[in-house]
Each structure stands twice: as C-alpha cells, then as structure tokens.
GUVEX-706434 format. One record per residue: residue in one letter; x, y, z negated of N, C-alpha, C in turn. Coordinates in steps of 0.02 Angstrom, whole numbers, plus 50000, padded with zeros to 5 digits. Atoms other than C-alpha are relative to their C-alpha. Layout:
// residues N
{"A",{X,Y,Z},{X,Y,Z},{X,Y,Z}}
...
END
This chain:
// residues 70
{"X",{50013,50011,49930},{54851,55686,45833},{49987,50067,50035}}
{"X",{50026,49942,49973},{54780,55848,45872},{50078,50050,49993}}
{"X",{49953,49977,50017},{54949,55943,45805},{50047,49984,50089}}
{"X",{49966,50045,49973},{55033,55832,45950},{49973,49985,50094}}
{"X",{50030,50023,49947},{54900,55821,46081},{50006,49927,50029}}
{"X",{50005,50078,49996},{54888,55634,46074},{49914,49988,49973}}
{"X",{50062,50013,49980},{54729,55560,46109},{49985,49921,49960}}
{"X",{50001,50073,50007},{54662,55380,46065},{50019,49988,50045}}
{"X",{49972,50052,49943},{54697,55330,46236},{50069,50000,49997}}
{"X",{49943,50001,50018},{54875,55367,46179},{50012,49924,49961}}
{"X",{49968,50075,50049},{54885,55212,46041},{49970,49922,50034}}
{"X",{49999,50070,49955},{54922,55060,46127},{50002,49914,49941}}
{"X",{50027,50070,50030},{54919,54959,45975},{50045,50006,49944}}
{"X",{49979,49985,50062},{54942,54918,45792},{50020,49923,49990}}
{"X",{49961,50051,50017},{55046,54776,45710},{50014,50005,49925}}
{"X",{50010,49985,50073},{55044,54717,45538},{50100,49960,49997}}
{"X",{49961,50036,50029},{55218,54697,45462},{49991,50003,49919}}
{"X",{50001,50005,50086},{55202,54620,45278},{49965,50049,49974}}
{"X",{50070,49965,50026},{55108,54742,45196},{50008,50077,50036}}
{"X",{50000,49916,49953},{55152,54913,45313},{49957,49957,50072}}
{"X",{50045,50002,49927},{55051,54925,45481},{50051,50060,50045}}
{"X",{49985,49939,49941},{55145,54997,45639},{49974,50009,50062}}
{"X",{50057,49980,49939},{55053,55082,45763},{50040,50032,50055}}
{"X",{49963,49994,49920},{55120,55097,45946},{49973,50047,50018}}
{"X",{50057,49938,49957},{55068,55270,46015},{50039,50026,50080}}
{"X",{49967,49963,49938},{55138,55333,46192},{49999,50082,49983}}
{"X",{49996,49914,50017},{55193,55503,46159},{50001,50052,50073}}
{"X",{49992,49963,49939},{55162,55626,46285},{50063,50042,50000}}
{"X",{49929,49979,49988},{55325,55699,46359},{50029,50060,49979}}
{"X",{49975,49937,50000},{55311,55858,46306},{50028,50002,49925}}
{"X",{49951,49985,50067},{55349,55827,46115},{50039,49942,49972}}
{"X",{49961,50045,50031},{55468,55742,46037},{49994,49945,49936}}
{"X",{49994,50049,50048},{55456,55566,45929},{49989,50012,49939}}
{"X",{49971,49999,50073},{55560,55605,45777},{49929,50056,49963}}
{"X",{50055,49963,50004},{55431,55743,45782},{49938,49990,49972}}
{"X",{50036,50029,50007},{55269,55655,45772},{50006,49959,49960}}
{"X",{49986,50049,50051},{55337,55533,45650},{50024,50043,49951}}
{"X",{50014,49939,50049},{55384,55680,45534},{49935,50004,49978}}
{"X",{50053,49983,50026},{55217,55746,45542},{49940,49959,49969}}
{"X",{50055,50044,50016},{55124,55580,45525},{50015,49983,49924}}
{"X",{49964,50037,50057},{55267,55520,45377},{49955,50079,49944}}
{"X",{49999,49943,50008},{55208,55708,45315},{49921,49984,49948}}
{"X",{50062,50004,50035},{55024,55680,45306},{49967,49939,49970}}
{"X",{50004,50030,50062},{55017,55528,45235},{50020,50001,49929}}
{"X",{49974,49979,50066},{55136,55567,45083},{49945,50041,49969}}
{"X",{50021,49949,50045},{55010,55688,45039},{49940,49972,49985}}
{"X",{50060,50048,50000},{54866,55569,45083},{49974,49931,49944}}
{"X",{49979,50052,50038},{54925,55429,44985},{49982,50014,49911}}
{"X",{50024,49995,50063},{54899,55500,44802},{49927,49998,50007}}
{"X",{50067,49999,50010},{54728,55525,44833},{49946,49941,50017}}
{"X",{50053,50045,49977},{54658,55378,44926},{50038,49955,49928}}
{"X",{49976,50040,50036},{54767,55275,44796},{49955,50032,49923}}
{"X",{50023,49987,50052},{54673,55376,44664},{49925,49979,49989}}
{"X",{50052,50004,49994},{54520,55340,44728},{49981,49931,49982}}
{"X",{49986,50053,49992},{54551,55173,44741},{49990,49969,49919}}
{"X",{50010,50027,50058},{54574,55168,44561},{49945,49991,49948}}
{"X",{50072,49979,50023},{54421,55276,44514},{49937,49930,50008}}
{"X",{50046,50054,49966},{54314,55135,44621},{50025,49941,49966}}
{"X",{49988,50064,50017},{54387,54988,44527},{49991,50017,49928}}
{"X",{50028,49976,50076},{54365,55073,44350},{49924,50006,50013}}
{"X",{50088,50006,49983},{54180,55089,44410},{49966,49927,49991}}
{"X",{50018,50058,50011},{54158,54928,44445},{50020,49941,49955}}
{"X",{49969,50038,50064},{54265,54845,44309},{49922,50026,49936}}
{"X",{50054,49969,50054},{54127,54957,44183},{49914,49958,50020}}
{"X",{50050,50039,49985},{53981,54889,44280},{49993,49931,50001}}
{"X",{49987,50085,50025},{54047,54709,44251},{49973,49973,49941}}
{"X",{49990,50005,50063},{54060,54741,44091},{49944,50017,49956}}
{"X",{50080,49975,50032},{53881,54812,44049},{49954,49929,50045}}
{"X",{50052,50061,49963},{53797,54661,44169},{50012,49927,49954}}
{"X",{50001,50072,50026},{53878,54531,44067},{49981,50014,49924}}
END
C-alpha cells in the first residue's frame, strides 16, 4: 500500500471466491494496475511460506498439548 500510495479509503471491498479472497482497491491514477498486482502477487509469495509455517508450528503445539492432557 505504501509502495503505491493507496490508502484504506482506497479498498472498496473484499469477496470470497472458494477458498481465494479478492479485494477491490481503487487505484489512484497515477500508477498502474498490472503494477500493484505484481507487487501485492510479490509480497505474498514470500509471505506465504512463513505464515503457512507458522501455522504448522501452532498446530504441532497444540496437537503435543492434547496429547500430554489426555
């Protein structure tokens, strides 16, 4: 957002298809789309290993704590 100068009052709204989410943003005129969807496609790819790792860490946690309560 900041890269882009897009604001929250920019995103007009999010929509779930099947298991992706697309988010409606008004782009201000001065940069280009394909642009902004690069950089977003960009920083998620890089985002994605880690929250997905985390994800796993936190369910091995609590799978172990199951498993010592019972």
């Amino acid at each position: 957002m900041n890269n882009h100068n897009i604001s929250p009052t920019n995103v007009r709204g999010f929509e779930r298809k099947g298991a992706d989410v697309l988010i409606r943003v008004a782009v201000p005129g001065e940069h280009a789309k394909t642009d902004i969807a690069r950089t977003f496609d960009n920083s998620y790819e890089k985002a994605l290993p880690e929250s997905t790792a985390q994800v796993l860490l936190t369910a091995e946690r609590q799978n172990k704590q199951e498993f010592i309560d019972d």
